[in-house]
N, C-alpha and C positions, 0 to 999 in steps of 0.2 A: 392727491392731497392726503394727508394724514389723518386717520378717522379718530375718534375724541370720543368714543363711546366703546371702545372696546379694550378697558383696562381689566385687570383681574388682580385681586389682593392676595401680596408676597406669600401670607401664609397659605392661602390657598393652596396656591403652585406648590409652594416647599410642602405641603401635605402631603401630593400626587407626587412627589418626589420622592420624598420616604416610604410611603405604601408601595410603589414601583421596586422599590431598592429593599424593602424589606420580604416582596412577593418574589422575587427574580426575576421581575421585568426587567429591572434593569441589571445588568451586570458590568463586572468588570470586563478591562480591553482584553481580557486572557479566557473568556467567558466564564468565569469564576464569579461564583455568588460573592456581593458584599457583603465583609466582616460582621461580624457584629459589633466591632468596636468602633468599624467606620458610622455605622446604623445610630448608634450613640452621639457621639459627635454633630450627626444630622440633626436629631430630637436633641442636643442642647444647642444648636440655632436655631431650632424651633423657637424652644425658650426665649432664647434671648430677641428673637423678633420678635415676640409675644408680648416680652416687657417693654421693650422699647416703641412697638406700636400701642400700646396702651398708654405708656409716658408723653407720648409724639402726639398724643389724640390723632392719628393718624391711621390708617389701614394701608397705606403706600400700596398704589395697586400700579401694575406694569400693565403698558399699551402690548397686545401681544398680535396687532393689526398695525404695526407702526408701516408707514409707509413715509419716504424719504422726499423731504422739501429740505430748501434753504430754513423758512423760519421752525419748519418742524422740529427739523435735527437739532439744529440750535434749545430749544424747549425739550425735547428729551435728552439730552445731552446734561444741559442746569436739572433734569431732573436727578437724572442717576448721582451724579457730582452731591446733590444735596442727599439723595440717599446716602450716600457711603460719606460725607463729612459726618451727618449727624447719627447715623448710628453706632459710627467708629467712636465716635466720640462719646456715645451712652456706653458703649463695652469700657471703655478708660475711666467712666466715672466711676463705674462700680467697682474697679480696681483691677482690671484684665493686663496682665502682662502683653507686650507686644508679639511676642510668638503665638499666645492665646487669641488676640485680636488678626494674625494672620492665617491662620489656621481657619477660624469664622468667615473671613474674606476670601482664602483659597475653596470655603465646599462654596459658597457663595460662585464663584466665576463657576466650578462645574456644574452649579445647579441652574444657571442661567445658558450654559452650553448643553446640556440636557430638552431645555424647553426647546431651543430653537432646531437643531441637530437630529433631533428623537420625536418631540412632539408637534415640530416642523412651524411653532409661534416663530410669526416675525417681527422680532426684537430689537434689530439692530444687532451691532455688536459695543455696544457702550461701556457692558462690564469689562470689559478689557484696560479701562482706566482704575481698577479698584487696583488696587497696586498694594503686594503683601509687605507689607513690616516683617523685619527678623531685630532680632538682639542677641547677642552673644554670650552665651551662658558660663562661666569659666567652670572648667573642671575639678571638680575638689577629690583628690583620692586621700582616704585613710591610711595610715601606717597599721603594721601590725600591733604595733602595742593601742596604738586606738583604737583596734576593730576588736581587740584580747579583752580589754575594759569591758566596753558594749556588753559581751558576750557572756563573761564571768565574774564582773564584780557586784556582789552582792547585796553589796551596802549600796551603792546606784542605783541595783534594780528594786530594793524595798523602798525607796524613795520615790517610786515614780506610781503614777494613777496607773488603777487598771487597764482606760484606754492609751494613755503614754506607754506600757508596756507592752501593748499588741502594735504599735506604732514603730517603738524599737524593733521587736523581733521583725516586723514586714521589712523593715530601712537595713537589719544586719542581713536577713536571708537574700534579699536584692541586692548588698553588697558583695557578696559571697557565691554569688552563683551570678552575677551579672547581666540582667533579663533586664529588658525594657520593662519600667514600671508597668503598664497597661498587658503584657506579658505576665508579669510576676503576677498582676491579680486573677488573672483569665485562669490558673492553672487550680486543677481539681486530682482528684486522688487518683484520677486516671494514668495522670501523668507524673507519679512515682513507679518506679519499678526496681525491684531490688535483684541483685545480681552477687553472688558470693560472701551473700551476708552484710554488703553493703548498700546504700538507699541512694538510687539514680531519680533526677528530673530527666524526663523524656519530654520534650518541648520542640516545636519549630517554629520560631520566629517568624511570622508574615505582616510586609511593611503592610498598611493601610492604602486602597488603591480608591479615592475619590475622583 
């Protein structure tokens, strides 16, 4: 039978998750320590379960003793279903883009293949219904005389706030050397190097491995 007293609340587990991923317990498939931009992403679904269980008056805690019946399954089955309609849906009210809300739902499935996999809870496997959203972002590229503007006209740049100016300069440098935004912030003086008088980025792109 299914035991009813051995839940534990989401943020808990996602805590032990982060602290694991931020200590090297846990690693990537290539045993490579997690990013730090993956560590990030983790700690903003902290957040946002934070907000949405305090919204939900809820602590949403997982059976991590689940053990498999007819009416059980059925009951944790309506449970996870109601977790992921109604959280998805507090991510959409605050205005989450749908790649943003599948991004949260894809560390979600590995942070639930983690408990069970690694810290050997038996879960089920019910998140395998969170099913990720994608949206199609269309490509916009700049002309050169658009990106000439940006760069050199003057009467533009007096017009613009001091943070709208730091905001141009990050949107033309990212234009112009073509790094993933989350790339283009990561980068420190480290990774200048100049070479014949001119000023190189020394950079290696590494995808995010959740």
């Amino acid at each position: 039978m299914q035991r009813t007293n051995d839940k534990i609340p989401i943020l808990i587990l996602l805590e032990k998750f982060i602290y694991d991923s931020e200590k090297g317990k846990r690693l990537q498939k290539n045993g490579a320590l997690i990013s730090s931009s993956t560590i990030d992403n983790y700690h903003a679904l902290f957040s946002n379960l934070k907000g949405f269980c305090s919204k939900s008056q809820n602590e949403w805690s997982f059976n991590v003793k689940y053990r498999a019946s007819k009416t059980g399954f059925n009951k944790e089955k309506k449970y996870y279903k109601r977790f992921y309609t109604h959280f998805t849906n507090y991510l959409y009210s605050k205005g989450c883009t749908d790649n943003y809300v599948g991004m949260q739902i894809k560390i979600l499935r590995t942070f639930f293949i983690y408990q069970i996999s690694t810290l050997g809870y038996e879960m089920g496997l019910f998140y395998r219904d969170f099913y990720v959203r994608r949206e199609e972002i269309p490509i916009i590229v700049l002309s050169q005389e658009q990106l000439r503007f940006l760069i050199s006209n003057e009467e533009f740049e007096n017009s613009l706030s001091t943070k709208m100016k730091i905001i141009k300069d990050i949107f033309v440098v990212g234009c112009t050397i073509g790094l993933r935004f989350s790339d283009l912030m990561s980068l420190k003086g480290s990774n200048l190097e100049k070479q014949d008088g001119a000023t190189y980025i020394v950079k290696v792109s590494k995808k995010s491995c959740t």
